[in-house]
Backbone bond lengths (Angstrom), bond angles and torsions (degrees), N, CA, C in turn:
res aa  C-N    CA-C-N  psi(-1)  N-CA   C-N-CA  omega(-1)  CA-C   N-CA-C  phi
1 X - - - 1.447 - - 1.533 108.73 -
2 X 1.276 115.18 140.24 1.347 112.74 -165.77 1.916 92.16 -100.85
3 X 1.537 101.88 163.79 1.239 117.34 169.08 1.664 126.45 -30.10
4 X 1.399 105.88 -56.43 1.007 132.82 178.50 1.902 130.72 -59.44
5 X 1.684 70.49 -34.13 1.935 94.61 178.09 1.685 101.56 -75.77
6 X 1.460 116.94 -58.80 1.370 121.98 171.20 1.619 115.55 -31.38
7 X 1.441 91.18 -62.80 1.748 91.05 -158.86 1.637 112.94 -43.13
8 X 2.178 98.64 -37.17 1.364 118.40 -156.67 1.900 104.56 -67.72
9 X 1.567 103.35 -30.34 1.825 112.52 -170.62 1.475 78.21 -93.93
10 X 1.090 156.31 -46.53 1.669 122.39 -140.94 1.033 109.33 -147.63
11 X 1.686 123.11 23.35 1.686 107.87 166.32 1.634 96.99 179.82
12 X 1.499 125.96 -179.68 1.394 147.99 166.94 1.526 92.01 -84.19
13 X 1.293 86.20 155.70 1.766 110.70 172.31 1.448 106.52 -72.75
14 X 1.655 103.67 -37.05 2.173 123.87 -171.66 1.758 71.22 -65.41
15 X 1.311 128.37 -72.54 2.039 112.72 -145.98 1.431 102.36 -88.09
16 X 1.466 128.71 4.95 1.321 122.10 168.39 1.632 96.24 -84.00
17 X 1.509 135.92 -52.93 1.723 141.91 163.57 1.319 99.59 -22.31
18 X 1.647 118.91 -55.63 1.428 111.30 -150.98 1.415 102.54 -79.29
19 X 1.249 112.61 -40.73 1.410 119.83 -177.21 1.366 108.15 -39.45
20 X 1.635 119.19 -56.06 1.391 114.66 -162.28 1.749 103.04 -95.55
21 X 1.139 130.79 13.41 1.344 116.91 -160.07 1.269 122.53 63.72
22 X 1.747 120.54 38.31 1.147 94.19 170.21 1.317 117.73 -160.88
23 X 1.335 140.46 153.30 1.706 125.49 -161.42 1.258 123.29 -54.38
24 X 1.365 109.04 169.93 1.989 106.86 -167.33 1.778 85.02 -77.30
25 X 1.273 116.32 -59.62 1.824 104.75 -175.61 1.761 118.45 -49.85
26 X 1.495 113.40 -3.56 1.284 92.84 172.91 1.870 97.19 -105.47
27 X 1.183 128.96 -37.24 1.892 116.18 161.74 1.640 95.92 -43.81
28 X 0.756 141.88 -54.04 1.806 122.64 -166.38 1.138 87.31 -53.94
29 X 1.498 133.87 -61.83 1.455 122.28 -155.59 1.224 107.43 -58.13
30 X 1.299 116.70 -33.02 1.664 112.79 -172.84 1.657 117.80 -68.86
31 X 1.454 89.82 -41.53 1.549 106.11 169.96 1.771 106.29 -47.89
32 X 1.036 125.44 -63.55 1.207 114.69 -167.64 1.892 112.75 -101.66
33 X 1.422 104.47 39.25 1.522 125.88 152.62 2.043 90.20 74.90
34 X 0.928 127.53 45.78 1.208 125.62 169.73 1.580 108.37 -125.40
35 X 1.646 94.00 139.29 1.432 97.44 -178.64 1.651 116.13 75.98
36 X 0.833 128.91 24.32 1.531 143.22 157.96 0.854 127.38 -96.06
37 X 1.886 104.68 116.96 1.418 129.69 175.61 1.404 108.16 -92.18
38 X 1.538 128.83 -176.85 1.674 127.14 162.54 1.614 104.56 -74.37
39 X 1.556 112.49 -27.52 1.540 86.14 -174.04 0.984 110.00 -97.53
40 X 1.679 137.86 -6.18 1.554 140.65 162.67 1.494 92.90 -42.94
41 X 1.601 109.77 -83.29 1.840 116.98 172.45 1.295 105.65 -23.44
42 X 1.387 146.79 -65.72 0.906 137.40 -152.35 1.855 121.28 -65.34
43 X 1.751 87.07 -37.71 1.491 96.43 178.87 1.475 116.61 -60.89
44 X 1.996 112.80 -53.24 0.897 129.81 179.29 1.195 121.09 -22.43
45 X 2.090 96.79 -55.18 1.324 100.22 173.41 1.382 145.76 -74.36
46 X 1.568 105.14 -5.82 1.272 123.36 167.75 1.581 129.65 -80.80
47 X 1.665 91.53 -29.85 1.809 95.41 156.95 1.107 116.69 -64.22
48 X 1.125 122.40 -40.93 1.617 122.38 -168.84 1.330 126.85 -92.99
49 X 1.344 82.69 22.99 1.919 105.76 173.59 2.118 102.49 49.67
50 X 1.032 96.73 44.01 1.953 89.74 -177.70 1.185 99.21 81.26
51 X 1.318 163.03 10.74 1.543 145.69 -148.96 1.745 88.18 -121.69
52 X 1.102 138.79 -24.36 1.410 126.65 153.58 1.349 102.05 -121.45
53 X 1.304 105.59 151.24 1.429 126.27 -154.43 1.446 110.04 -145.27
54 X 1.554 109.58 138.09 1.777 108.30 -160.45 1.452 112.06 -44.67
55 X 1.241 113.30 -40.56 1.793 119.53 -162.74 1.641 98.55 -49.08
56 X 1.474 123.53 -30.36 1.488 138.27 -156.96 1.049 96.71 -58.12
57 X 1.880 128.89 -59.24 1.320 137.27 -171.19 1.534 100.44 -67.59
58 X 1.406 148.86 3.86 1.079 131.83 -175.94 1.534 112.32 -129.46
59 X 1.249 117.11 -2.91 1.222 137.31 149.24 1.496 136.62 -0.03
60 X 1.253 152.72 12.85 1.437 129.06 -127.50 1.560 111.27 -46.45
61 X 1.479 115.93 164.93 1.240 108.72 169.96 1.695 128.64 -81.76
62 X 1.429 108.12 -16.37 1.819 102.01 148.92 1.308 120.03 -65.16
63 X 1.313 111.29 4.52 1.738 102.07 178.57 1.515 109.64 -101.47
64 X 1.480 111.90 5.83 1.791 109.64 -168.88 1.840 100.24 -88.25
């Protein structure tokens, strides 16, 4: 499940920000694979209890 898919089934972009500490313009960035470190990924994936998963950000989009 990609970033984007999450936010859309189980939360706001405003309480996905709050969740991680961090502004709604920097989740867009994440959403569209900008600004990603391993431990951004890593956190991501820890908010989202496993439900997005690193491979997601590396994805191409002919592969969805």
């Amino acid at each position: 499940m990609t970033l984007e898919d999450y936010i859309h089934e189980h939360t706001t972009v405003t309480a996905f920000a709050a969740l991680l500490g961090k502004s709604r313009a920097q989740v867009h960035r994440y959403m569209r694979g900008e600004n990603l470190s391993k431990s951004v990924i890593e956190e991501i994936c820890r908010a989202t209890s496993g439900a997005v998963e690193p491979k997601s950000f590396f994805q191409s989009a002919s592969a969805e």
